[in-house]
C-alpha positions as a printed Julia matrix, in Angstrom:
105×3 Matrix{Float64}:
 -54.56  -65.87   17.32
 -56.9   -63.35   18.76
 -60.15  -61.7    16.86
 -59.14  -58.49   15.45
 -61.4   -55.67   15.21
 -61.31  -53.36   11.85
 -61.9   -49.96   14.01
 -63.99  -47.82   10.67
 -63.24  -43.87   10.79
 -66.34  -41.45    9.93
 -68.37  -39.94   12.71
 -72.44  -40.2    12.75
 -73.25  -37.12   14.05
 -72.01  -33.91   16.52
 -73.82  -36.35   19.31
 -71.4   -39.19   18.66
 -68.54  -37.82   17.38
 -65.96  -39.77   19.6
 -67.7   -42.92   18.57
 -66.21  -45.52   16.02
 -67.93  -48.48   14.41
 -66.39  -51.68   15.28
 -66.33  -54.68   12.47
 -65.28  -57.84   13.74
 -62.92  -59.4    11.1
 -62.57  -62.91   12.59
 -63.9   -64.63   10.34
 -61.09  -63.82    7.74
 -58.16  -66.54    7.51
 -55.89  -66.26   10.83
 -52.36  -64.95    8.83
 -50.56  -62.21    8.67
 -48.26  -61.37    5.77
 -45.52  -58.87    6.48
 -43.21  -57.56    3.75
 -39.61  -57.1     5.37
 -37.49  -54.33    3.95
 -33.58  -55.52    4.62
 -30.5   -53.15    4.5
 -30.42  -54.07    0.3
 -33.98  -52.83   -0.71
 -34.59  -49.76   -2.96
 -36.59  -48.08    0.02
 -34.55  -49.23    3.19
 -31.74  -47.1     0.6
 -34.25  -44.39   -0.16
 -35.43  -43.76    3.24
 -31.93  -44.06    5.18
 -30.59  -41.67    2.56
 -33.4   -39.42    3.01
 -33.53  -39.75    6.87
 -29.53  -38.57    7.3
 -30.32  -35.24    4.8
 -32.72  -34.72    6.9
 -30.47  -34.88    9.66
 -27.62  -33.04    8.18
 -30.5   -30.07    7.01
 -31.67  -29.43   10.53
 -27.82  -29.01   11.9
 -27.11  -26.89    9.25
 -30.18  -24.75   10.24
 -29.56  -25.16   13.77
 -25.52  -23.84   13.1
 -27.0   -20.67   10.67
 -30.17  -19.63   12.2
 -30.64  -20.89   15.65
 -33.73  -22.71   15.36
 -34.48  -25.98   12.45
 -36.56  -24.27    9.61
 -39.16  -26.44    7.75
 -38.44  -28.58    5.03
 -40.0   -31.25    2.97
 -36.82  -33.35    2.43
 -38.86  -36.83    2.79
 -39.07  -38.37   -1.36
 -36.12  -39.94   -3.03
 -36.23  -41.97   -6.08
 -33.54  -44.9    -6.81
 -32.67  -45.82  -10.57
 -31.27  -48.99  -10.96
 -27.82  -49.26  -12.51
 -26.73  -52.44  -14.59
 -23.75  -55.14  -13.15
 -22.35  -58.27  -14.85
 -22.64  -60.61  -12.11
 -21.04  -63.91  -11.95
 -19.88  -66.62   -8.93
 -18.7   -64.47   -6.0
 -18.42  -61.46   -7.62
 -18.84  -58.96  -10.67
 -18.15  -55.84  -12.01
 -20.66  -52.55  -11.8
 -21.36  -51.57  -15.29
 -22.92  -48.69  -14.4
 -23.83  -47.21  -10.73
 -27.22  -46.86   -9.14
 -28.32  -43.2    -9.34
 -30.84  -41.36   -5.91
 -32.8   -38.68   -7.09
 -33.62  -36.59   -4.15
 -36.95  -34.72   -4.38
 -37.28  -31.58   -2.08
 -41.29  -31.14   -1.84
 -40.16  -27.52   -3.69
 -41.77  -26.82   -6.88
C-alpha cells in the first residue's frame, strides 16, 4: 500500500492562499476499515426513501411550474418496529415507521 498524504485545509496568508500543508501519514498502520451499508440498513432505507421524494418533488415541480423549485427534502429518520422471529420466518408485531424531515421549520 502506498503513503497517503493527510492534505490540511487553512490558508497562511493572501500570498499563499492556493497552498495546502501536506502531512505524511505513513507511518500509521497500512488498513483501511470501510463500513458497508447493504440494501437492509436503517440509512441505505433512509437515503433511498429520501432520494425517490426527491425525485418525485422535482417532477411534480417540473409538471406545475416549469422549472424544479428548491427544497430541502434530504433527512429521514427510521423507528424500529418489533417482530417475533423464529427459524425461517416470523410475524411483524409492529411495522417500522420513516419520519421524513423537510429542512422547513
Amino acid at each position: 500500500m502506498h503513503a497517503v498524504h493527510l492534505l490540511i485545509g487553512g490558508w497562511k496568508d493572501a500570498k499563499h492562499r492556493n497552498r495546502r500543508t501536506r502531512r505524511n501519514t505513513s507511518h500509521r498502520p497500512q488498513v483501511e476499515v470501510v463500513e458497508r451499508k447493504g440494501l437492509g440498513h436503517p440509512d441505505y432505507i433512509c437515503d433511498s426513501i429520501m432520494n425517490q421524494v426527491s425525485v418525485d418533488l422535482c417532477r411534480e415541480y417540473i409538471d406545475r411550474f416549469g422549472a424544479i423549485m428548491h427544497h430541502n427534502i434530504d433527512k429521514g429518520m427510521l423507528v424500529a418496529g418489533e417482530v417475533k422471529t423464529k427459524f425461517q420466518g416470523g410475524v411483524i408485531l409492529k411495522p417500522m415507521r420513516i419520519i421524513l424531515g423537510t429542512g422547513l421549520l
